[in-house]
Phi, psi and omega in degrees: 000078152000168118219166185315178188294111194032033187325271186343300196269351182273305185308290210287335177304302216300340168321329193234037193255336199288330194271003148284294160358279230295336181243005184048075151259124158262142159315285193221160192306127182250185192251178212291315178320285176021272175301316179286357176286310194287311181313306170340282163305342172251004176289305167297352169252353158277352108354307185302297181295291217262353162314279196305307198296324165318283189300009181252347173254010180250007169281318191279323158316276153359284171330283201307329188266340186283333191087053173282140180324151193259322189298324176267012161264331162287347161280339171278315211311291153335317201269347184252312149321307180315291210294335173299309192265349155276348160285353199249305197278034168251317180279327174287319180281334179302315216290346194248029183260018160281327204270357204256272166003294195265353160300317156323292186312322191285315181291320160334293170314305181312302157328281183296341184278081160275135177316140262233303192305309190337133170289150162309278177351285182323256194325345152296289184339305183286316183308293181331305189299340201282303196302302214283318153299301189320323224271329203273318149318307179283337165283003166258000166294296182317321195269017164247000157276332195273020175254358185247337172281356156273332191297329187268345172240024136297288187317312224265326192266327196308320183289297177322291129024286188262356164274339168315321204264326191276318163300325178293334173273320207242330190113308180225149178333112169207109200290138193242144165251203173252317146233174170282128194237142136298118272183121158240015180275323216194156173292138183252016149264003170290123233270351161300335186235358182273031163279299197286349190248352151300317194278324191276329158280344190275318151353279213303318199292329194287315173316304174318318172269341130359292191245000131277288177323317193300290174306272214322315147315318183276333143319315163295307190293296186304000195253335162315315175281340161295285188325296197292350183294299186286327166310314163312311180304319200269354156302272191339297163324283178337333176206015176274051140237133180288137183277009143278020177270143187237167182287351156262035179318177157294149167321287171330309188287280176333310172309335178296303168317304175254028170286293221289328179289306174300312180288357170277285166336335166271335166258004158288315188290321192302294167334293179286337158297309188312301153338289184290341176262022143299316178297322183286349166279347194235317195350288226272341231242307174324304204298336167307268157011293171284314176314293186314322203293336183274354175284311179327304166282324195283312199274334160279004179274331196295321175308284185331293151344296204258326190274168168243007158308140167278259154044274174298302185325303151283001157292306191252031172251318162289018177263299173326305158345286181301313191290281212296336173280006155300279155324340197248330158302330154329281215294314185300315150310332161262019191279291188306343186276290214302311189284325170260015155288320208289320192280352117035270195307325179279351178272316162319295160295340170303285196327170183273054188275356162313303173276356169259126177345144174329296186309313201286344196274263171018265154331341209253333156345268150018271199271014170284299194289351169270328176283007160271013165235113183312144146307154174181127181255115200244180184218109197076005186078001185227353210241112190282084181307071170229176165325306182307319187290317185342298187292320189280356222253303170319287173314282193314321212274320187339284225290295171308328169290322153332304201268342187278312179326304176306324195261305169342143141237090206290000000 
């Protein structure tokens, strides 16, 4: 029982291929139209995005020199951050999508190199390892589209919220946008552009959110195919020595034997290439990321806490959300490489390295002691991407949360 040509991995791209399309990102190498196709599209939604995002930081500058109320210069502040790190992870991936290609290309290879000897059984077994990750993916795919597609129709309904509740008091008509942009051509509440400048901030947000979501997901997938690459290595180890070997096995047999070890050992290493270039693709981008999550979280919980608009309140309580499953997915998938590079090593001794000649017991050292130095996915190359930054990351956003609270007097 086959399996198709790289099936697995072709399903899981094409899930999350739409949310690249959609900003003119590629995945994998295309021919040139293609290409002057992608390019197109991401040069007009970087335009699109940075129209807004710009006016939205010379409005929050403007705030800062007039002495504008600090709780509504701390509800933009999030929303400028956002648009920073979705222009920052959009450019890093153009800039790294030869290497993103071969990474795709790698997993590929992995995929179609089955041992030429696998047995049916083998070939359930491993078929199993694909279903039970595959199934676990899609279900965290689904549930950060469906907390980000609330986070975009919290942002999107709020105005509408508050011009219903503010008519319902006063009587009269008063147009809410969704954030503050500065406009210096024209009035943007004037009801001549305020259709079209409503539909053109609810766009940017969707780019915006977009173009996080898109990396942050081909990330999770890659790091879910590193995970089934090493379940797999450690089915194998576990038993490509037969349990009637003995150490004056036959010739035939032994040649079987370190046939079978060396191609493990080559697909062990290919596992550990994919790793580091997965790290080298993300790093610099991670390292944002962490810079950012804790003004992010600390200023929406702060929001939440102090205003009294409803209105914010549900923007940035599904803004809160969204930030933190950013951050803890990060940390966990890359929590998850290290830890099932490591479990490696216990499948490797579980084998039967006892019943085979010396050299190969040897070798079989060899590769017990690399595989106790964990895969690692860093944010800046120094920085270790787990549970633990999770936790340090989380304590600091307290304290700054804590401290604003402290100094604030609503």
């Amino acid at each position: 029982m086959k399996r198709l040509k790289h099936k697995h991995i072709i399903t899981s791209i094409n899930s999350i291929r739409f949310l690249f399309e959609l900003n003119g990102l590629k995945l994998e190498d295309t021919n040139s139209s293609d290409n002057l196709k992608y390019r197109i599209i991401y040069a007009f939604n970087f335009t699109w995005l940075n129209f807004d995002g710009i006016g939205e930081l010379i409005w929050f500058c403007d705030g800062i020199w007039s002495s504008e109320h600090f709780v509504k210069l701390a509800a933009m502040f999030p929303c400028v951050i956002m648009c920073f790190l979705s222009n920052i992870k959009m450019i890093l991936h153009n800039l790294n999508e030869k290497k993103v290609a071969d990474l795709i290309n790698s997993f590929k290879e992995l995929e179609d190199d089955e041992f030429i000897n696998d047995t049916d059984a083998d070939d359930r077994s491993k078929e199993k390892i694909y279903e039970e990750e595959m199934k676990y993916l899609e279900k965290i795919v689904k549930i950060v589209k469906v907390l980000n597609v609330v986070t975009v129709i919290a942002f999107g309904i709020a105005p509408f919220l508050l011009m219903g509740a503010h008519y319902l008091e006063t009587k009269e008509f008063m147009p809410v946008l969704p954030f503050y942009v500065k406009y210096y051509l024209f009035d943007p509440y004037n009801m001549k552009y305020y259709g079209l400048l409503y539909l053109h901030q609810f766009w940017s947000m969707c780019i915006c959110l977009i173009g996080i979501l898109g990396v942050d997901m081909l990330f999770c997938t890659m790091c879910v195919f590193i995970k089934i690459h090493f379940k797999l290595l450690e089915y194998d180890f576990e038993r490509f020595i037969p349990i009637h070997t003995t150490p004056h096995g036959c010739l035939r047999e032994n040649e079987t034997i370190t046939r079978r070890f060396k191609w493990l050992v080559k697909k062990h290493q290919k596992v550990i290439s994919c790793s580091n270039l997965l790290n080298r693709i993300h790093s610099n981008e991670f390292m944002m990321n962490f810079f950012t999550s804790s003004f992010l979280i600390c200023l929406s919980a702060f929001i939440i806490t102090v205003v009294e608009e409803m209105r914010f309140r549900i923007s940035f309580l599904s803004f809160l959300v969204t930030s933190l499953q950013q951050l803890f997915l990060l940390c966990f998938f890359g929590d998850m490489v290290m830890t099932c590079s490591i479990n490696l090593s216990g499948s490797i001794y579980s084998s039967l390295w006892h019943s085979v000649k010396c050299n190969i017991g040897k070798q079989l050292s060899y590769a017990l002691q690399r595989s106790q130095k964990p895969c690692k996915i860093t944010a800046g190359g120094f920085i270790d991407v787990n549970l633990i930054v999770f936790t340090q990351i989380i304590g600091k956003t307290w304290t700054l949360f804590a401290l604003l609270r402290t100094i604030f007097n609503p």
